[in-house]
C-alpha positions in Angstrom: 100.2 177.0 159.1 103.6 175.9 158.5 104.5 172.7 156.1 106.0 169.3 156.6 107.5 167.0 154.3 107.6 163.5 156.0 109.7 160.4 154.1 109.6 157.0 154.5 112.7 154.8 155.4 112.3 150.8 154.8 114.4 148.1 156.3 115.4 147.2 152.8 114.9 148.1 149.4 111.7 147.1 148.6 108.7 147.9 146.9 105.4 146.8 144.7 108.1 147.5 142.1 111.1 146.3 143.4 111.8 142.5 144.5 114.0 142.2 147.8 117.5 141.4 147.5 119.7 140.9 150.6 118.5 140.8 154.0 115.5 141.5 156.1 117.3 144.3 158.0 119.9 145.9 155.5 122.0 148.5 157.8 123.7 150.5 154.9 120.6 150.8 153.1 118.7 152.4 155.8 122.1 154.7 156.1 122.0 155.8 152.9 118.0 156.4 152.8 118.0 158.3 156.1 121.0 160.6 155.1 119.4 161.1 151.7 116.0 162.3 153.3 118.2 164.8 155.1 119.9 165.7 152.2 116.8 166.5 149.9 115.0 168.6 152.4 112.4 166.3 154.2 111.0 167.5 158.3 111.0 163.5 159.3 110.5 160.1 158.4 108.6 157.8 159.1 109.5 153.9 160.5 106.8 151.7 159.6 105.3 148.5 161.9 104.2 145.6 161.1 103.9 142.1 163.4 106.7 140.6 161.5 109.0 143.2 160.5 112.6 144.8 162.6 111.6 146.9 165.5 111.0 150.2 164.4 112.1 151.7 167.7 115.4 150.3 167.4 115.8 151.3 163.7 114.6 155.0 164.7 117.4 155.3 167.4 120.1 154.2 164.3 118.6 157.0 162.2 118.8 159.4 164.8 122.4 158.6 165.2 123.6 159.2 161.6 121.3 162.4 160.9 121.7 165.6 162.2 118.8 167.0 162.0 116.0 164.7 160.2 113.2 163.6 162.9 111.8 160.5 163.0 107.7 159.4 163.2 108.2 155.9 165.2 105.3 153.7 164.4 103.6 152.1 167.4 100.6 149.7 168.0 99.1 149.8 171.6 98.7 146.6 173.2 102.0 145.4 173.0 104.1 147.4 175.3 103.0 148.5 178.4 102.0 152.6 178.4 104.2 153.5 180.9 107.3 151.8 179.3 107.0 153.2 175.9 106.3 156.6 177.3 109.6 156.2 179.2 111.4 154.9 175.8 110.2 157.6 173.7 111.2 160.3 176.3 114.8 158.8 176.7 115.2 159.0 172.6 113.8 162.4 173.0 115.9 163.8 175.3 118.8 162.0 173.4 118.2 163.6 170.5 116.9 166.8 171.1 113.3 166.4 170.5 113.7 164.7 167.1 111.3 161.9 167.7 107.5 161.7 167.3 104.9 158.6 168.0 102.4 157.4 165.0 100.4 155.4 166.4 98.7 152.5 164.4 96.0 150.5 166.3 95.3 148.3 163.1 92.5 147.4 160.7 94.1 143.4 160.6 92.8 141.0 163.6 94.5 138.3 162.2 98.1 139.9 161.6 97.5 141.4 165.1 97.5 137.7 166.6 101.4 137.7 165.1 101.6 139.5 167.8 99.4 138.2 170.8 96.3 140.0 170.3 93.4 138.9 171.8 91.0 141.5 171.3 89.3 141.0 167.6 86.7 143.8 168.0 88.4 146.6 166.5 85.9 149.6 168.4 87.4 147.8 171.4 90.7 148.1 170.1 90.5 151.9 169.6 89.0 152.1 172.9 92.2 150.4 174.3 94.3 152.5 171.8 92.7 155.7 173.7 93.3 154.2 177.2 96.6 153.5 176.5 97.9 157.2 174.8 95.8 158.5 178.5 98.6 156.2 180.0 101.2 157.7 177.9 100.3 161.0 178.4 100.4 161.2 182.2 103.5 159.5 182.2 105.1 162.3 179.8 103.3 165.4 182.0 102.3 164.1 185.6 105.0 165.7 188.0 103.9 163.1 190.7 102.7 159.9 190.9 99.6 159.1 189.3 97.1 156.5 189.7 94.7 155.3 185.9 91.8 153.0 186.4 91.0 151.7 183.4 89.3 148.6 181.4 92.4 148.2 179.9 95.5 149.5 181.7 95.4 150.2 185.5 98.3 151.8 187.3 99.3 152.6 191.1 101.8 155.3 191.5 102.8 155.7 188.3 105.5 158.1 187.6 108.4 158.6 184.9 111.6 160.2 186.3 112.6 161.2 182.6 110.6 163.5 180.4 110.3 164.6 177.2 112.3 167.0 175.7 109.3 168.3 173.3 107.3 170.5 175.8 103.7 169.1 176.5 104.8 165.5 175.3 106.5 164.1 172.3 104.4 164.9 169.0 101.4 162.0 168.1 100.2 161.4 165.0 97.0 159.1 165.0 95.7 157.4 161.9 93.0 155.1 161.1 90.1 155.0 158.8 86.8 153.9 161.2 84.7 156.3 163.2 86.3 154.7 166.7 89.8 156.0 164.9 88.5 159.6 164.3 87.0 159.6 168.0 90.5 158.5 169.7 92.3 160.9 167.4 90.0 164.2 168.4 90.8 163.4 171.5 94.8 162.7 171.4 96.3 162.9 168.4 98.2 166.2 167.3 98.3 165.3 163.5 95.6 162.9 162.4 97.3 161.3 159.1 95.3 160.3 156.3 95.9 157.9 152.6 95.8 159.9 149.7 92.4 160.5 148.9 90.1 162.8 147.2 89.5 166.1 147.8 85.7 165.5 149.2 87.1 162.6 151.5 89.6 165.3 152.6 86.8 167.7 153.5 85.0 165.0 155.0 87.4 163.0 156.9 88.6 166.8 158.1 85.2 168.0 159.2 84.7 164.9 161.5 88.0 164.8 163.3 88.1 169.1 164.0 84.2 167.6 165.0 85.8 165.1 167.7 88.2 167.3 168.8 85.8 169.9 169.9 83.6 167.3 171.7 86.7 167.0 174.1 87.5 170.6 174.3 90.5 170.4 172.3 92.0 172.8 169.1 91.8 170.8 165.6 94.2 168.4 165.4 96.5 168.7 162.0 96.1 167.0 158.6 98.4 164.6 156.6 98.4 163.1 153.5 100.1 160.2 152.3 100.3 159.8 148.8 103.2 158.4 146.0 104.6 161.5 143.9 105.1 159.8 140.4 107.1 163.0 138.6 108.5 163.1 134.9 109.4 166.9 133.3 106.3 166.5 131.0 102.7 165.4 132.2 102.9 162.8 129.4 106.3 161.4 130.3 104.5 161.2 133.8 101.2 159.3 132.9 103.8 157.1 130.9 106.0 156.5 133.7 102.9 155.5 136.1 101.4 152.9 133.2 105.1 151.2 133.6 104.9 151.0 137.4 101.4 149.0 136.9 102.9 147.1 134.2 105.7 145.9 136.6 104.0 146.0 140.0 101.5 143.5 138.0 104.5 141.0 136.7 105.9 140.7 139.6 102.9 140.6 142.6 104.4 136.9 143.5 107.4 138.0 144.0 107.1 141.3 146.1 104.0 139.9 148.0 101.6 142.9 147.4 98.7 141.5 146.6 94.8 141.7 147.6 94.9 140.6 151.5 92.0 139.1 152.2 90.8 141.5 154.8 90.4 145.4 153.6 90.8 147.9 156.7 88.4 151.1 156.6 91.2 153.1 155.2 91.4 150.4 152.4 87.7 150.5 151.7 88.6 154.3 150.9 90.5 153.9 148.6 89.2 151.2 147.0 86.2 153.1 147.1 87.7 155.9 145.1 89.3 153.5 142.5 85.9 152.7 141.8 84.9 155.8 140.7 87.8 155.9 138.4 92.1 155.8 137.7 91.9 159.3 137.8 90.5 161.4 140.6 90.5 165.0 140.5 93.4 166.8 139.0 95.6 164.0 138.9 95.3 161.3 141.9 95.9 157.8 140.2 94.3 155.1 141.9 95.3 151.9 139.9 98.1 150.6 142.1 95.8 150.9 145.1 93.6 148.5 143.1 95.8 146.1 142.1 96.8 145.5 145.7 93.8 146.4 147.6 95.1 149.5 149.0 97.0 147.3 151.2 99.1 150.6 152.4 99.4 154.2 150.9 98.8 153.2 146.8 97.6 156.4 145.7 99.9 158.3 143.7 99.9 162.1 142.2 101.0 162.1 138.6 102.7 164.5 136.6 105.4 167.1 136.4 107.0 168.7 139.8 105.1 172.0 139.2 101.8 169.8 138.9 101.9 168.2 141.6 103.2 170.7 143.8 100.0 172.6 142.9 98.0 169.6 143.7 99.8 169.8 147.4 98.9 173.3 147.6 95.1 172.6 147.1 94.9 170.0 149.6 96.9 172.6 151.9 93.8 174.9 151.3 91.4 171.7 152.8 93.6 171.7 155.4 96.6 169.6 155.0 99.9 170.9 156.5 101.8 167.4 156.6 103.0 165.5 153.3 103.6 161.8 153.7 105.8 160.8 150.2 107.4 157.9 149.3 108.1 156.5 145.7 108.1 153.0 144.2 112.1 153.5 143.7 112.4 154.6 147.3 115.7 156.2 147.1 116.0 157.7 143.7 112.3 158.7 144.2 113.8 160.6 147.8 116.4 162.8 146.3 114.4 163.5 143.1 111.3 165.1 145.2 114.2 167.3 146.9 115.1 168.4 143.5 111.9 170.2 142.7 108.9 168.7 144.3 109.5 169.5 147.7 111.0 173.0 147.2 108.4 174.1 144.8 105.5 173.1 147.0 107.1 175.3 149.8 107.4 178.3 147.5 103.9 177.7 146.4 102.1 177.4 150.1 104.2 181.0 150.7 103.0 182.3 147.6 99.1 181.6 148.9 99.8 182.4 152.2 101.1 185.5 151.2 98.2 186.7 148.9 95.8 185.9 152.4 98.2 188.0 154.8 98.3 184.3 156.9 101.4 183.8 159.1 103.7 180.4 157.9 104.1 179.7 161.7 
């Protein structure tokens, strides 16, 4: 099972750390961010969504432009675009850019920042069940090599048929995430990487179990595994724990200013983690939950604390539950980016071969 290391490119720089300065949409920022991911070794990177941020399809074309190789993971929530549209955009990109792009898809947890947007259905098991209509959609209009007809409760279409087609054989990559049971169901039936926070080892082998679960119900292989989690890295463990008390200190201070705080609605995935930050700051070997409890685990909070090696074996034991995909970002986005290509990331790849190796398994 081969290995992915997936980065994270914001409009800005910004963090729970780091108080905007500039604009909204900062071009040479997202330049230098994307050409650094390349740089240090990462497979993609990720282009968040949100109902009031730039357009993450737009920002994903600009990447794609300035990298060479780098793919990106294009956020998407369904409901917004038509299916047959975004199938066609996504196909275009791909064939652009020679099969560099991949779909995330993010129904959301948040009714009332979904209404930033026009939404109208509050029920999120409804949602999901749109979400599963819509990636049908999708899907048809990436394969079908005629027209094709969907009746749905959600999308209907009449001769439906995309002239352009994905470079990416099958369709263009989907990642899925979500933490309810409508989110595992829609992902064992569509996704090809279900993407997970950073969370314990038994909510690995739980979360795991349920989606490869799903997936057989509709017939199909296990879907993938990723984890998203904030490396915090120092060359000793105590430098490290050191170095994640002065993030808290300064994610605290400056909460008004950055605009992390508590929302006042917790999504499933939230309650996770939240969840776990109950049980402790430190999960495990060395998952450090206090930044997801300061904000309310308002997006991937979790960090992994210690040296490169440390962590890096940390990433090999969740590889052993089942996790081939590794979501990082850090709360100094950029430096955080070419330090994990330093060591982290290299380390962690020498590691998986290492176990591999000793089980006689093929790294695909």
């Amino acid at each position: 099972m081969s290995v992915e290391f997936i980065g994270f490119i914001a409009n800005s720089n910004a963090s729970e750390t780091i108080v905007r300065q500039g604009p909204v949409l900062d071009p040479n920022y997202i330049e230098t961010v994307a050409k650094a991911h390349e740089l240090a070794g990462f497979d993609r990177a990720l282009l968040a969504f949100h109902s009031t941020t730039p357009d993450a399809l737009q920002i994903a074309q600009h990447v794609l432009t300035i990298t060479r190789k780098l793919k990106v993971m294009i956020a998407q929530r369904p409901g917004f675009t038509a299916p047959t549209l975004l199938a066609r955009q996504f196909a275009t990109l791909d064939q652009l850019y020679e099969g560099r792009v991949s779909l995330h898809v993010i129904t959301g947890g948040n009714a009332i920042e979904l209404r930033q947007d026009g939404n109208t259905l509050d029920d999120k098991d409804e949602r999901y069940a749109r979400t599963s209509e819509f990636l049908d959609v999708v899907r048809l209009e990436w394969t079908s090599e005629k027209p094709f007809n969907y009746s749905g409760k959600y999308y209907n279409v009449e001769n439906g048929f995309s002239q352009v087609k994905p470079l990416q054989k099958g369709g263009i990559y989907t990642f899925v995430g979500g933490g309810s049971d409508a989110a595992i169901e829609v992902s064992g039936k569509h996704a090809d990487t279900f993407a997970l926070w950073g969370e314990s080892y038994a909510q690995v082998r739980d979360v795991t179990a349920r989606v490869r679960a799903a997936a057989a119900k509709h017939g199909r292989p296990s879907p993938r595994f990723s984890l998203s989690v904030r490396p915090i890295l120092a060359d000793t463990e105590e430098k490290a724990w050191q170095k994640a008390e002065a993030i808290l200190e300064r994610a605290t201070a400056l909460q008004d200013q950055t605009g992390y705080r508590r929302p006042n609605h917790a999504t499933d995935g939230a309650k996770r983690l939240l969840a776990l930050a109950d049980q402790g700051s430190r999960i495990d070997k060395r998952l450090w939950t206090e930044i997801a409890k300061l904000t309310g685990a308002n997006s991937n909070t979790t960090a992994l604390v210690g040296t490169p090696e440390q962590v890096a074996e940390v990433f090999a034991d969740y590889y052993d539950l089942g996790v081939s995909h590794f979501l990082i970002r850090g709360f100094d986005p950029l430096p955080d980016a070419i330090d994990y290509g330093r060591e982290l990331i290299p380390l962690t790849r020498e590691l998986i071969a290492k176990r591999q190796a000793v089980r006689g398994e093929a790294a695909e």
